[in-house]
C-alpha positions as MATLAB code, in Angstrom:
seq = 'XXXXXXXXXXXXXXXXXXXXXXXXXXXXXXXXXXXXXXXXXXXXXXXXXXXXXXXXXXXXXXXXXXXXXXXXXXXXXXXXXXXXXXXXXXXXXXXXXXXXXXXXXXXXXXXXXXXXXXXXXXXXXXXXXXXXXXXXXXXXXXXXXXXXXXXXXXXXXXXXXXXXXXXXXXXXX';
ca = [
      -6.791  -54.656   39.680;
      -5.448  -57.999   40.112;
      -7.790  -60.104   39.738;
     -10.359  -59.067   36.712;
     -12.531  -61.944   37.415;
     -13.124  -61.564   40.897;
     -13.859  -57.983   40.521;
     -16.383  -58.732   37.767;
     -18.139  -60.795   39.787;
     -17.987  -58.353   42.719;
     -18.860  -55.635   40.212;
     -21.966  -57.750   38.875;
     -23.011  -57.870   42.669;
     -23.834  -54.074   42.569;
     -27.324  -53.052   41.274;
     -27.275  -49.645   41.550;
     -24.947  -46.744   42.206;
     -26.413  -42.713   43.017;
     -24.689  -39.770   43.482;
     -25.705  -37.091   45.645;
     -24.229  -34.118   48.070;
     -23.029  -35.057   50.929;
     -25.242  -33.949   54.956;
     -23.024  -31.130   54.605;
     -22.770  -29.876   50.901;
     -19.303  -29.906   50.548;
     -18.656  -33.418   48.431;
     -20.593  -36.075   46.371;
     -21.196  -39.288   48.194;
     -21.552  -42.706   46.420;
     -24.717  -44.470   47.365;
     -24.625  -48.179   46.182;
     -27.018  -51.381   46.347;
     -26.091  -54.492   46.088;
     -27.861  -58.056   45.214;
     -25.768  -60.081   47.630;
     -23.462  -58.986   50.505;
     -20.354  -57.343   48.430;
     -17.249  -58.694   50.750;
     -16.893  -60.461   53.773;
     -14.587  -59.319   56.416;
     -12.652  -62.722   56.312;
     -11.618  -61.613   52.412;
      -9.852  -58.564   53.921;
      -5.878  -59.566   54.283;
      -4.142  -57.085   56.660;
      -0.531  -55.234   56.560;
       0.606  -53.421   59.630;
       2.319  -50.417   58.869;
       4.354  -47.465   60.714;
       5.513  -44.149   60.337;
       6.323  -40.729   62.297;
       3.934  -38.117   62.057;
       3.711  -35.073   64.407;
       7.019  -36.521   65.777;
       5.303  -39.830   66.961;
       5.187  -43.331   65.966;
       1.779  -43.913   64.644;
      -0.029  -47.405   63.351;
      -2.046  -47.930   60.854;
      -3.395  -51.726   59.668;
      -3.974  -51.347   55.647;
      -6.112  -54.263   54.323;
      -7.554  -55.033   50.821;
      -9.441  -57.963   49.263;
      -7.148  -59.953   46.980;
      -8.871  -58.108   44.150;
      -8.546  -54.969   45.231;
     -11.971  -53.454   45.019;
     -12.121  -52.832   48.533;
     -10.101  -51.085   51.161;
     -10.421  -51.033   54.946;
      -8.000  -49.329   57.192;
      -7.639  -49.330   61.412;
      -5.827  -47.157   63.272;
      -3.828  -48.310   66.332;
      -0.052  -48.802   67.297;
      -0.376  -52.557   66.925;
       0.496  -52.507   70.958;
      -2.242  -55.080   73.106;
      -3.481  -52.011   74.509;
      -7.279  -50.542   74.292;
      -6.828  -47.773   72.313;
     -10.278  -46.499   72.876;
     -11.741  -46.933   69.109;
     -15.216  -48.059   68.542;
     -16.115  -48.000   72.315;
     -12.483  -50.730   73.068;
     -14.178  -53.558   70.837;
     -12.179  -56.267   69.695;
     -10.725  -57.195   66.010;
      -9.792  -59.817   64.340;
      -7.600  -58.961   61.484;
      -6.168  -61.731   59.326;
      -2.795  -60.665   58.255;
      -1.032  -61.071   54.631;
       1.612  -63.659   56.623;
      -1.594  -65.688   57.309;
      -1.953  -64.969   61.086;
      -5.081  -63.717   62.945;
      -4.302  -60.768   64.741;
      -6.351  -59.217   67.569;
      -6.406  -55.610   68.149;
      -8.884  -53.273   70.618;
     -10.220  -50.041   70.290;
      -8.091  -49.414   67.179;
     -10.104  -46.217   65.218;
     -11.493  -45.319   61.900;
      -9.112  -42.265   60.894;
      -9.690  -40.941   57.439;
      -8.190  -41.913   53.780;
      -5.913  -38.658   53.116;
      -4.188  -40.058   56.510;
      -4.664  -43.723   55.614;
      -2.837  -42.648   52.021;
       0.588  -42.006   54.127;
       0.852  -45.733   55.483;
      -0.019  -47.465   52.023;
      -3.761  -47.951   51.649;
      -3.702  -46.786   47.870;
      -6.631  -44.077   47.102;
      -9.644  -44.863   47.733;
     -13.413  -43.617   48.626;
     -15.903  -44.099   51.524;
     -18.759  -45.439   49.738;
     -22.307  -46.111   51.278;
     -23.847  -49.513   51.005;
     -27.415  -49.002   51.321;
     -28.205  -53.012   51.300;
     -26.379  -53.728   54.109;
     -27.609  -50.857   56.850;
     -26.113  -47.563   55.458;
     -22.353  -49.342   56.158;
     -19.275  -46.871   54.728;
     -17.264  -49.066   52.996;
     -13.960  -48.091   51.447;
     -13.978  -48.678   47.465;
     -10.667  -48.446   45.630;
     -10.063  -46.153   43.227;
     -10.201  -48.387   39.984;
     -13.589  -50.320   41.131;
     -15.159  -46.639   41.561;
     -14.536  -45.826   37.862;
     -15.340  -49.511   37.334;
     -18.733  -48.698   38.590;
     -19.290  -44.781   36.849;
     -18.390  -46.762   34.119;
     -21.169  -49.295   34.250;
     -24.138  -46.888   35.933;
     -22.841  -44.742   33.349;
     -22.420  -42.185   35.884;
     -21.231  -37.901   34.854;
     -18.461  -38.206   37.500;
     -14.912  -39.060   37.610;
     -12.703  -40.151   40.862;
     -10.153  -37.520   41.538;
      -7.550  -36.947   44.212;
      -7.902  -33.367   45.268;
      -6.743  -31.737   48.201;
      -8.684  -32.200   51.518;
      -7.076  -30.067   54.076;
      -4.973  -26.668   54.033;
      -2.183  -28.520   55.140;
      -1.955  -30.378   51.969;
      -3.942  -33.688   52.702;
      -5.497  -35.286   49.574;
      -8.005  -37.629   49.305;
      -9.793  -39.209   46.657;
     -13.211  -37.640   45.751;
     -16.323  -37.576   42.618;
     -16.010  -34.622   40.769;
     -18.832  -33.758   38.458;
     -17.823  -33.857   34.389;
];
Protein backbone atom coordinates (compact mmCIF):
# COMPACT_ATOMS: atom_id res chain seq x y z
CA UNK A 1 0.00 0.00 0.00
CA UNK A 2 1.28 3.38 -0.33
CA UNK A 3 -0.12 5.22 1.84
CA UNK A 4 -0.60 3.32 5.44
CA UNK A 5 -2.37 6.20 6.86
CA UNK A 6 -4.90 6.76 4.43
CA UNK A 7 -5.75 3.19 4.30
CA UNK A 8 -6.12 3.07 8.09
CA UNK A 9 -8.42 5.55 8.05
CA UNK A 10 -10.30 4.00 5.11
CA UNK A 11 -9.93 0.67 6.91
CA UNK A 12 -11.39 2.24 10.28
CA UNK A 13 -14.40 3.35 7.99
CA UNK A 14 -15.51 -0.36 7.64
CA UNK A 15 -17.72 -1.81 10.45
CA UNK A 16 -18.30 -5.01 9.40
CA UNK A 17 -17.18 -7.55 6.83
CA UNK A 18 -19.36 -11.26 6.10
CA UNK A 19 -18.62 -13.90 4.03
CA UNK A 20 -21.04 -15.93 2.31
CA UNK A 21 -21.64 -18.08 -1.14
CA UNK A 22 -22.18 -16.36 -3.83
CA UNK A 23 -26.43 -16.41 -5.91
CA UNK A 24 -24.81 -19.14 -7.61
CA UNK A 25 -22.64 -21.34 -5.20
CA UNK A 26 -19.63 -21.29 -6.95
CA UNK A 27 -17.43 -18.47 -4.86
CA UNK A 28 -17.46 -16.53 -1.49
CA UNK A 29 -18.57 -12.97 -1.78
CA UNK A 30 -17.38 -10.17 0.61
CA UNK A 31 -20.25 -8.33 2.16
CA UNK A 32 -19.00 -5.08 3.91
CA UNK A 33 -20.61 -2.04 5.95
CA UNK A 34 -19.30 0.92 6.35
CA UNK A 35 -19.75 4.05 8.92
CA UNK A 36 -19.18 6.72 6.30
CA UNK A 37 -19.11 6.53 2.46
CA UNK A 38 -15.63 4.49 1.85
CA UNK A 39 -14.27 6.53 -1.45
CA UNK A 40 -15.48 9.06 -3.57
CA UNK A 41 -15.28 8.75 -7.24
CA UNK A 42 -13.20 12.06 -7.49
CA UNK A 43 -10.28 9.98 -5.35
CA UNK A 44 -10.12 7.51 -8.28
CA UNK A 45 -6.98 8.71 -10.65
CA UNK A 46 -7.27 7.03 -14.10
CA UNK A 47 -4.54 5.34 -16.59
CA UNK A 48 -5.63 4.47 -20.07
CA UNK A 49 -4.20 1.43 -21.20
CA UNK A 50 -4.01 -0.84 -24.53
CA UNK A 51 -3.30 -4.09 -25.71
CA UNK A 52 -4.22 -6.82 -28.52
CA UNK A 53 -6.36 -9.48 -27.55
CA UNK A 54 -8.29 -11.78 -29.96
CA UNK A 55 -6.21 -9.90 -32.62
CA UNK A 56 -7.84 -6.46 -31.74
CA UNK A 57 -6.90 -3.36 -30.06
CA UNK A 58 -8.82 -3.28 -26.90
CA UNK A 59 -9.07 -0.33 -24.00
CA UNK A 60 -9.20 -0.57 -20.76
CA UNK A 61 -9.11 2.71 -18.15
CA UNK A 62 -7.32 1.24 -14.79
CA UNK A 63 -7.90 3.61 -11.81
CA UNK A 64 -6.96 3.35 -8.07
CA UNK A 65 -7.20 5.69 -5.06
CA UNK A 66 -3.77 7.06 -4.17
CA UNK A 67 -3.79 4.46 -1.41
CA UNK A 68 -4.56 1.74 -3.19
CA UNK A 69 -7.41 0.11 -1.37
CA UNK A 70 -9.63 0.46 -4.15
CA UNK A 71 -9.73 -0.44 -7.78
CA UNK A 72 -12.17 0.53 -10.53
CA UNK A 73 -11.73 -0.42 -14.10
CA UNK A 74 -13.86 0.73 -17.57
CA UNK A 75 -13.75 -0.79 -20.59
CA UNK A 76 -13.73 1.22 -23.86
CA UNK A 77 -11.17 2.08 -26.71
CA UNK A 78 -10.72 5.58 -25.33
CA UNK A 79 -12.33 6.66 -28.98
CA UNK A 80 -15.44 9.62 -28.41
CA UNK A 81 -17.65 7.00 -29.50
CA UNK A 82 -20.79 5.40 -27.45
CA UNK A 83 -19.66 2.22 -26.85
CA UNK A 84 -22.94 1.03 -25.56
CA UNK A 85 -21.90 0.37 -21.69
CA UNK A 86 -24.24 1.18 -18.94
CA UNK A 87 -27.14 2.12 -21.34
CA UNK A 88 -24.27 5.07 -23.40
CA UNK A 89 -23.99 7.13 -20.01
CA UNK A 90 -21.36 9.50 -19.65
CA UNK A 91 -17.94 9.44 -17.44
CA UNK A 92 -15.88 11.54 -16.07
CA UNK A 93 -12.59 10.02 -15.35
CA UNK A 94 -9.82 12.15 -13.87
CA UNK A 95 -6.62 10.95 -15.27
CA UNK A 96 -3.07 10.42 -13.41
CA UNK A 97 -1.73 13.54 -15.89
CA UNK A 98 -4.44 15.57 -14.05
CA UNK A 99 -7.00 15.88 -16.93
CA UNK A 100 -10.76 15.08 -16.83
CA UNK A 101 -11.55 12.75 -19.38
CA UNK A 102 -15.03 11.96 -20.73
CA UNK A 103 -15.89 8.64 -22.01
CA UNK A 104 -19.62 6.98 -23.02
CA UNK A 105 -20.94 3.74 -22.75
CA UNK A 106 -17.52 2.36 -21.75
CA UNK A 107 -18.44 -1.31 -19.81
CA UNK A 108 -17.78 -3.12 -16.64
CA UNK A 109 -15.69 -6.25 -17.99
CA UNK A 110 -14.35 -8.48 -15.30
CA UNK A 111 -10.91 -8.49 -13.12
CA UNK A 112 -9.12 -11.72 -14.72
CA UNK A 113 -9.49 -9.40 -18.02
CA UNK A 114 -8.87 -6.13 -16.18
CA UNK A 115 -5.48 -8.07 -14.73
CA UNK A 116 -4.00 -8.00 -18.52
CA UNK A 117 -4.07 -4.04 -18.84
CA UNK A 118 -2.56 -3.34 -15.24
CA UNK A 119 -5.31 -3.10 -12.63
CA UNK A 120 -3.25 -5.25 -10.02
CA UNK A 121 -5.53 -8.16 -8.36
CA UNK A 122 -8.23 -7.34 -6.89
CA UNK A 123 -11.95 -8.42 -5.66
CA UNK A 124 -15.56 -7.26 -6.32
CA UNK A 125 -16.67 -6.55 -2.94
CA UNK A 126 -20.33 -5.61 -1.89
CA UNK A 127 -20.96 -2.46 0.04
CA UNK A 128 -24.10 -2.99 1.77
CA UNK A 129 -24.19 0.83 3.21
CA UNK A 130 -24.23 2.35 0.14
CA UNK A 131 -27.18 0.28 -1.95
CA UNK A 132 -25.61 -3.21 -2.53
CA UNK A 133 -22.74 -1.18 -4.86
CA UNK A 134 -19.76 -3.84 -6.15
CA UNK A 135 -16.84 -2.13 -5.47
CA UNK A 136 -13.42 -3.37 -6.45
CA UNK A 137 -11.07 -3.89 -3.22
CA UNK A 138 -7.37 -4.49 -3.80
CA UNK A 139 -5.81 -7.33 -2.85
CA UNK A 140 -3.76 -6.07 0.27
CA UNK A 141 -6.90 -4.01 1.84
CA UNK A 142 -8.91 -7.49 1.55
CA UNK A 143 -6.39 -9.25 3.85
CA UNK A 144 -6.25 -5.88 5.61
CA UNK A 145 -9.82 -6.44 6.44
CA UNK A 146 -9.79 -10.69 7.18
CA UNK A 147 -7.23 -9.50 9.23
CA UNK A 148 -9.22 -7.12 11.37
CA UNK A 149 -12.91 -9.08 11.24
CA UNK A 150 -10.66 -11.80 11.96
CA UNK A 151 -12.11 -13.56 9.14
CA UNK A 152 -11.13 -17.92 8.22
CA UNK A 153 -10.37 -16.81 4.62
CA UNK A 154 -7.45 -15.84 2.65
CA UNK A 155 -7.38 -13.84 -0.90
CA UNK A 156 -6.06 -16.10 -3.55
CA UNK A 157 -5.56 -15.84 -7.28
CA UNK A 158 -6.93 -19.00 -8.75
CA UNK A 159 -7.89 -19.74 -12.08
CA UNK A 160 -11.30 -18.46 -13.40
CA UNK A 161 -11.75 -19.76 -16.83
CA UNK A 162 -10.48 -22.97 -18.84
CA UNK A 163 -8.61 -20.80 -20.90
CA UNK A 164 -6.36 -19.86 -18.14
CA UNK A 165 -7.95 -16.55 -16.74
CA UNK A 166 -7.20 -15.91 -13.03
CA UNK A 167 -8.76 -13.81 -10.79
CA UNK A 168 -8.48 -13.07 -7.31
CA UNK A 169 -10.93 -14.94 -4.98
CA UNK A 170 -11.66 -15.96 -0.74
CA UNK A 171 -10.74 -19.29 -0.20
CA UNK A 172 -11.81 -20.85 3.04
CA UNK A 173 -8.65 -21.82 5.61
Amino acid sequence: MKDNQALQARLNRVTNVEIKRDVNDWDWDMLIATSEKLYSSSELIYEFKELELDGKNRGCFVGSTKDGAIISCVMHSGSDKNEGGFGGAEMALKMKDGTLRTIRGGWSGRPGVHRLFGSGEYLMAVNQTEYNTRIGLSWDFVNALLAKFNLPFEARVVPFLSDGEEHLQLVAK
